[in-house]
N, C-alpha and C positions, 0 to 999 in steps of 0.2 A: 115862287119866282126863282130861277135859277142865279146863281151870284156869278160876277163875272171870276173866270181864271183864275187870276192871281190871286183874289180876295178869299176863294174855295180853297185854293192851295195854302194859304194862310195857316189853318187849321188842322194841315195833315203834315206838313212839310216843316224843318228847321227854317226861321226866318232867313238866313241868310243864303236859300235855295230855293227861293220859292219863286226871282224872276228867272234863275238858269233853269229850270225847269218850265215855267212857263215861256220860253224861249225855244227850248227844246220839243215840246207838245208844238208850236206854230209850224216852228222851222220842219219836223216830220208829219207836219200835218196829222197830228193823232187826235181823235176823239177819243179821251181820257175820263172814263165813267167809276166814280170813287162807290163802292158798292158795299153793302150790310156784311158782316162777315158770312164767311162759306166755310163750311169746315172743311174741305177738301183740298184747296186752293187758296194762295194770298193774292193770287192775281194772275190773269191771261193775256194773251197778243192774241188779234183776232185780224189777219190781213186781210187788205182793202179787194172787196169782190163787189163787182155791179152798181160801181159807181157811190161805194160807201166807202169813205175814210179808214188809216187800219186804228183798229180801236185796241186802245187797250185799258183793260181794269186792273183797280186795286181796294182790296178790302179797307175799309174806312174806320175800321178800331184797331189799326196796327198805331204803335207808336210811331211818330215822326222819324226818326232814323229809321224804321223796319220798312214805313213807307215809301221812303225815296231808294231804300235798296232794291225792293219790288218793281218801283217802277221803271227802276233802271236795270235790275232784270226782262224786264219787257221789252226795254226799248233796244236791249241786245239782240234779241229774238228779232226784232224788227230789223235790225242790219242785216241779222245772217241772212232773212230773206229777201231783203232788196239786194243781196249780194250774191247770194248762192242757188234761191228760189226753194221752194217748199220741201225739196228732197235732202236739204241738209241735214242731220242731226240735229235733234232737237236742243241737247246741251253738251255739243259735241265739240274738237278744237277751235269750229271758228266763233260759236257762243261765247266758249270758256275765254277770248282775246277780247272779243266786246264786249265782253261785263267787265273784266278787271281792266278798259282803258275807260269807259264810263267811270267807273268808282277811283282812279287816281283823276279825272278831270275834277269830279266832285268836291274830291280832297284836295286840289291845287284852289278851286273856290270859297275853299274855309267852311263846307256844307257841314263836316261832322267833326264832333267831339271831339277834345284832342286824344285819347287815350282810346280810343273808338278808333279813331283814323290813322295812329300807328298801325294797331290790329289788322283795318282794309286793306293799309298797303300795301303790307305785306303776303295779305292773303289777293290781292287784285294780280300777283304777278304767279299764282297757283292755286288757280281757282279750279275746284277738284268736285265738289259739291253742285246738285242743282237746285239748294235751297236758297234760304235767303245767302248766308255766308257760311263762314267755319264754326265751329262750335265755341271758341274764345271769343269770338266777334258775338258767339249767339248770347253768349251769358253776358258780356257786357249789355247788350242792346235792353235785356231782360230788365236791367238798370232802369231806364229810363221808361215802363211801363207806368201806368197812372198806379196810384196808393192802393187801390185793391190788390193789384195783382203784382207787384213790385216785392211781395214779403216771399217768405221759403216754402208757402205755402202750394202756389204753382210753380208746376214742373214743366219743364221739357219733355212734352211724350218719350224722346230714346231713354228718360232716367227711369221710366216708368217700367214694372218689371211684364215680362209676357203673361197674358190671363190678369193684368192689372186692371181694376177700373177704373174712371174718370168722368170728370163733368165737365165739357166746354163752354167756355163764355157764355152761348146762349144757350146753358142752360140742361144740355140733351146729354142721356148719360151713355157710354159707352165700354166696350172689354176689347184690350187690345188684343190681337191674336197670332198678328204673322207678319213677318219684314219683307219687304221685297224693296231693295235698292234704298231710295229716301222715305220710302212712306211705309204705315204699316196697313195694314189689314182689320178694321174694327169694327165689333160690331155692334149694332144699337140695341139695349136695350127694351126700347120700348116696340119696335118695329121689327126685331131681327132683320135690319137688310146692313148687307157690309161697305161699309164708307173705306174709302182709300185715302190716309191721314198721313202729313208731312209729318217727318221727326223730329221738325225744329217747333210744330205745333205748343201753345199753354196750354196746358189742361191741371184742372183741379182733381187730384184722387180723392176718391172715393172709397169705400167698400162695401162689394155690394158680392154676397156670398155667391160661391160657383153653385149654378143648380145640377 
């Protein structure tokens, strides 16, 4: 049985975000689908076609901070195209204005950390990245991941060296191989097919010899 909204939101979001965000999902009418993780993506906007809601996901083993960034990444995407329509850039100047006035709204409702929400602020008014945030903000957030993954042991895929390998969360081992913009080029181990991986991704190294 599915749980109502706010009580879902409960467990992915900072308490004291969790009705401006369910507030936010009514008020844009968004079909908000909290999903397994994906190694490629933390989350998508999917605009309303054929009488369907615009939906938007987010991966469901992000920590609460990385969550509501995500989401609010999404629901930037979701202005530029009720304002601009599908030909905009995808994280282009009018993205990079509705993400960083979402994330100072956020921060004016006490949603993040204090030493976390310094960090946004400043990066909300030079939002240059189209990942979750800047890499100060990334390491902080790294903080507040659960006890496994919390220690020095995972890394931020960019710390990772090229031809490095790694293990993600669920499990699937991969070699990193080629940058292009935020993500890198990786390939799988067990399958040889090339997954295209954020740089703000956790991954656990490995080593696993070049054959």
């Amino acid at each position: 049985m599915n749980l109502p909204l706010n009580e879902a939101l409960s467990y992915h979001v900072p308490e004291n975000a969790v009705d401006h965000v369910t507030r936010l999902v009514k008020k844009s009418r968004i079909q908000l689908r909290i999903t397994r993780q994906r190694v490629t993506k933390f989350g998508d906007f999917r605009p309303s076609q054929n009488g369907h809601p615009h939906r938007v996901s987010v991966n469901g083993n992000l920590n609460k901070y990385e969550f509501l960034l995500v989401f609010l990444h999404e629901v930037a995407h979701l202005r530029v195209y009720q304002s601009c329509g599908k030909f905009a850039k995808p994280h282009g100047r009018e993205w990079k204005q509705s993400y960083g006035e979402l994330i100072r709204e956020f921060i004016d409702h006490g949603c993040f950390q204090k030493h976390l929400a310094e960090v946004l602020l400043k990066y909300s008014y030079h939002v240059k990245s189209a990942g979750i945030a800047n890499t100060e903000a990334a390491k902080i957030l790294r903080c507040f991941d659960d006890h496994r993954e919390s220690d020095n042991s995972w890394k931020f895929l960019e710390e990772l060296s090229m031809q490095g390998s790694f293990q993600t969360r669920n499990g699937r081992l991969f070699r990193k191989t080629e940058k292009l913009r935020t993500r890198y080029k990786c390939l799988c181990l067990k399958t040889n097919s090339v997954y295209l991986i954020h740089q703000d991704a956790r991954v656990f190294p490995v080593h696993v010899p070049l054959s």
